[in-house]
N, C-alpha and C positions, 0 to 999 in steps of 0.2 A: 504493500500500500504506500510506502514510504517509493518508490521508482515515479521518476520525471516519465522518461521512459525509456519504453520497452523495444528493441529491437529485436525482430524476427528476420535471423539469415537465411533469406528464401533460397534454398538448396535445391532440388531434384525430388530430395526424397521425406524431406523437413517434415509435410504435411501427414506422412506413415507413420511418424514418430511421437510415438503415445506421450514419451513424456513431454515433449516438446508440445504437442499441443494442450496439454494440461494445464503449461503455462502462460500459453495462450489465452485460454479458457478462463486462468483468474483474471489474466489482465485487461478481457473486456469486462468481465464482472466487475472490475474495481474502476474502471471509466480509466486507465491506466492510459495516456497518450501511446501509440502504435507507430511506430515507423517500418515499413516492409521493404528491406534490399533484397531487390529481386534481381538475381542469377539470369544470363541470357536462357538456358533450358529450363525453368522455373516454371509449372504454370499452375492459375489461380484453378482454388475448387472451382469445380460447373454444378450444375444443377444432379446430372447422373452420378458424378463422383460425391458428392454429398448423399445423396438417397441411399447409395449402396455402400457408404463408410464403414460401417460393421463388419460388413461381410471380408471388404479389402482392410482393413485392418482389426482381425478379431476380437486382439488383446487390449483394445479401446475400454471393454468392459473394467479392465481393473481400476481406471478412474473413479468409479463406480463408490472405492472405499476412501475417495478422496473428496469424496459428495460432489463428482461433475457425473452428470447423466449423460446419455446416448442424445438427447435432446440439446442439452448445452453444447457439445462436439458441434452438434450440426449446425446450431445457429452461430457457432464461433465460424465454421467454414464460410458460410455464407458473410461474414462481416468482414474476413483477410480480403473481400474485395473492396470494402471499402476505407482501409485507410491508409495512410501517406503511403507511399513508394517510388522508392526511388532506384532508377537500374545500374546496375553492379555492369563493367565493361566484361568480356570473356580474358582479356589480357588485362593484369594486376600490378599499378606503376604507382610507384608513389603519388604521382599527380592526379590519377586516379583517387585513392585513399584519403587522399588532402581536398578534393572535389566533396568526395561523400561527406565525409565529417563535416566541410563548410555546411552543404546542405542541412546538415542534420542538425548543426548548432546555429545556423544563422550566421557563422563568421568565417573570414578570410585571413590566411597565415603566410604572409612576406616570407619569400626564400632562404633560406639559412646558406652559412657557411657551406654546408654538407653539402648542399644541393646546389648548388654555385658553380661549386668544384669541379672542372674537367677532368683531376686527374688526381682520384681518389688510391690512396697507399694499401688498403685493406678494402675488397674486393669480394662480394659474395655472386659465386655462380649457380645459379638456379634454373629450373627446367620451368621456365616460365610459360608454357602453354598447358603447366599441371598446375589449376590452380592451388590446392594444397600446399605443395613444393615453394609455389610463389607467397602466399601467404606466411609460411615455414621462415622464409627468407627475412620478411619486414618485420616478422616479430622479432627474430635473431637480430635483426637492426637495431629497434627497438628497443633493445636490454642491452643491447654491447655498446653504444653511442656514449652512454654515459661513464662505464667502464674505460674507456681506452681515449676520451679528450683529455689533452694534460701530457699526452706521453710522447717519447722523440718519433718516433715510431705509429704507425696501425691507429695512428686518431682520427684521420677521417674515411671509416669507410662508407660503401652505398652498396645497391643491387647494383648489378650490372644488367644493363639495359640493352635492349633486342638492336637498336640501330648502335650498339657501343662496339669499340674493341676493348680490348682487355688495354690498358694505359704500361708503358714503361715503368714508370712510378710506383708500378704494384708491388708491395714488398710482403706479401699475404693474401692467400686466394681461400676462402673456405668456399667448399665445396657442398653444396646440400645436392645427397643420397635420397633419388627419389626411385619410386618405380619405372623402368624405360629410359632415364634419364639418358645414360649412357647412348640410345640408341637415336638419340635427336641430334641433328647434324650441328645447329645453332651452339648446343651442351659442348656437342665434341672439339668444336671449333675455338670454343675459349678454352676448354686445355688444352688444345694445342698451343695458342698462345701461352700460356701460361708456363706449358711445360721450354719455353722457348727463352724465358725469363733468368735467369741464372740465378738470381737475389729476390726471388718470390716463393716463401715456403708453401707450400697448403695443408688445409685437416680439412680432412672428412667429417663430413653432419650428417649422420642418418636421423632422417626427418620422418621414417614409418617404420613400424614395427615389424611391419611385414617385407621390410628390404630385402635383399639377399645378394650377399656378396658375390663379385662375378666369378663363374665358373668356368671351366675348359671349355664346354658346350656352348656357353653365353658367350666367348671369344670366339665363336666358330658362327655364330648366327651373325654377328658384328660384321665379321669378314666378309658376309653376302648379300649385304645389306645396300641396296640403291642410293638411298638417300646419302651415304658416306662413301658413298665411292671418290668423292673430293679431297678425303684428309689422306695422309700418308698413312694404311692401319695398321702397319705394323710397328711406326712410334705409337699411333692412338690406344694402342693395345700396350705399348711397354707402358707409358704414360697411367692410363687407368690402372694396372699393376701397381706404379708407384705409389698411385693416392692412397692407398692398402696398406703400403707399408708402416703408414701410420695409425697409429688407437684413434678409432674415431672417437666423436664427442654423440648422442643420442640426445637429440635436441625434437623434441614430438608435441607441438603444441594441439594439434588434433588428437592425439591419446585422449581418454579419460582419465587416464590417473597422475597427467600433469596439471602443478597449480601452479599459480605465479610465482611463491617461491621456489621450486623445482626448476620454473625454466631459469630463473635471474639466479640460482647457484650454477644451474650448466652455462647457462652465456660467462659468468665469471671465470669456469673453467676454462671456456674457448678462450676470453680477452688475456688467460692466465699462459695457456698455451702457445698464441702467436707473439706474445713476449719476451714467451722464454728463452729462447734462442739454440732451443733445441731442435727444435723444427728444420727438414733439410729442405729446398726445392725439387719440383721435379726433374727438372733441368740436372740438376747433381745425379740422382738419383738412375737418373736413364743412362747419364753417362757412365756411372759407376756399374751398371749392368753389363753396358757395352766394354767395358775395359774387362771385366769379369770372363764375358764371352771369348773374347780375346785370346785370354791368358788362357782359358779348356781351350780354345779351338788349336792352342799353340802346342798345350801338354799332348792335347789329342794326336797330332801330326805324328810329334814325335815319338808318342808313341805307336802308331803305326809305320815310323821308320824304322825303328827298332826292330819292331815286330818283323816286316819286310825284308833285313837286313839278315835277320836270324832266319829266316826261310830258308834264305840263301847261301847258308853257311854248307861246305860239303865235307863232310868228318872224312880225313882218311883214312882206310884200310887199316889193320894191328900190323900189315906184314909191315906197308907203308912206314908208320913209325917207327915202328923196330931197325929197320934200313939207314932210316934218319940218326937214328940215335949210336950205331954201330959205322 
């Protein structure tokens, strides 16, 4: 009763979700202001998807012990048509999110420092046509802005942006670990750059629970893949190897079982990690492989000289010796 208001993130699947409209359901009962961001795939109940609510979503009933009825669901459906809404873009930019919030508060917010910046030192790559992943990204801004201004180093980072390249200046890339990330040309193309940097560390962000590290078979799907047919994949492959070799950070603001302060101890970790001076680049890292490969390909040779040499060795006869020796 105490909320100005209420925003509903009109999602895809928002409206299936018992508890989510539950909340709903007090917040027209309480005359609670409504603001609805609506998602481009988002769409409003109709008349048929209200009628048969129950049916598409059964477990609507257990409201039931929270004293909202079958009847209150439906007349709440039928009121998400009417209040504010305002549309969410399919691509997620700060100027975007600085747009929304104007609308929502009535006010306009002059460009920072941050956002000035052509050529930001600390650098987040994100799969920005996942909105999650993008989302994932500006809350990791979000927590770490305040962490890392002050220092000689990594104080101003941004998202990096679809028309950006990756800046020389970049002395730190984190990297957010989405699903398919890997497999987007846009994704691979900034570590490429990245990996090209020599004084640019990265860490890994796994941003879903359900991530999964790449596998020999996922390097083999990579490899035949159209859209990357542009990068060189056999750095693209050493390169995503490298970002592995470091502990990622588990940064999941979509979980459930993150709260604010779980995420602003992990952002302290990450601002803690690209500080520390621990961190190698990929750039090292690839070359350090490559001098690796080197050195077996050189052991390898020679031992198949060896090997070859001794083939060819012809023992002579006992008379032979015996002869020699007398």
């Amino acid at each position: 009763q105490d909320t100005e208001t209420f925003v509903i993130m009109g999602s895809p699947d928002i409206m299936t979700r018992k508890w989510c409209v539950g909340e709903m359901c007090t917040a027209r009962s309480h005359k609670v202001n409504t603001v609805l961001l609506m998602w481009p795939d988002f769409v409003k109940p109709d008349k048929a998807f209200i009628e048969n609510y129950e049916s598409i979503v059964p477990d609507i009933v257990e409201l039931a012990n929270y004293n909202i009825g079958l009847q209150e669901v439906q007349d709440t459906m039928a009121w998400i048509s009417t209040v504010e809404t305002i549309d969410v873009p399919g691509l997620i930019s700060g100027e975007a999110i600085e747009h929304i919030c104007g609308q929502m508060t009535g006010t306009t917010r002059s460009r920072s420092i941050a956002d000035a910046r052509e050529a930001p030192d600390c650098i987040i790559v994100s799969d920005l046509d996942n909105m999650e992943a993008a989302a994932t990204a500006y809350v990791l801004l979000a927590l770490i802005v305040p962490k890392l201004v002050g220092g000689q180093k990594n104080n101003m980072p941004a998202v990096l942006q679809k028309d950006r390249s990756v800046p020389d200046t970049a002395c730190s890339a984190l990297v957010i670990c989405s699903d398919g990330c890997f497999k987007q040309f846009q994704f691979g193309d900034w570590l490429m750059q990245v990996a090209k940097l020599p004084g640019c560390c990265v860490l890994p962000i796994i941003a879903e629970d359900g991530f999964r590290f790449p596998s020999p078979t996922y390097y083999e799907e990579i490899s035949g893949m159209p859209q990357l047919e542009m990068l060189d994949l056999p750095i693209y492959i050493k390169a995503i190897k490298a970002v592995f070799q470091e502990i990622a950070v588990v940064f999941s603001p979509q979980n459930y079982s993150s709260t604010q302060e779980d995420l602003d101890l992990r952002a302290k970790q990450v601002a803690w990690r690209i500080n520390s001076g621990s961190l190698k680049s990929l750039y090292q890292k690839i070359m350090a492989k490559d001098d690796d490969e080197t050195v077996d390909a050189g052991e390898s040779e020679k031992k198949e000289a060896l090997e070859d040499a001794a083939s060819n060795l012809v023992m002579p006869a006992p008379e032979q010796v015996l002869e020699e020796m007398f």
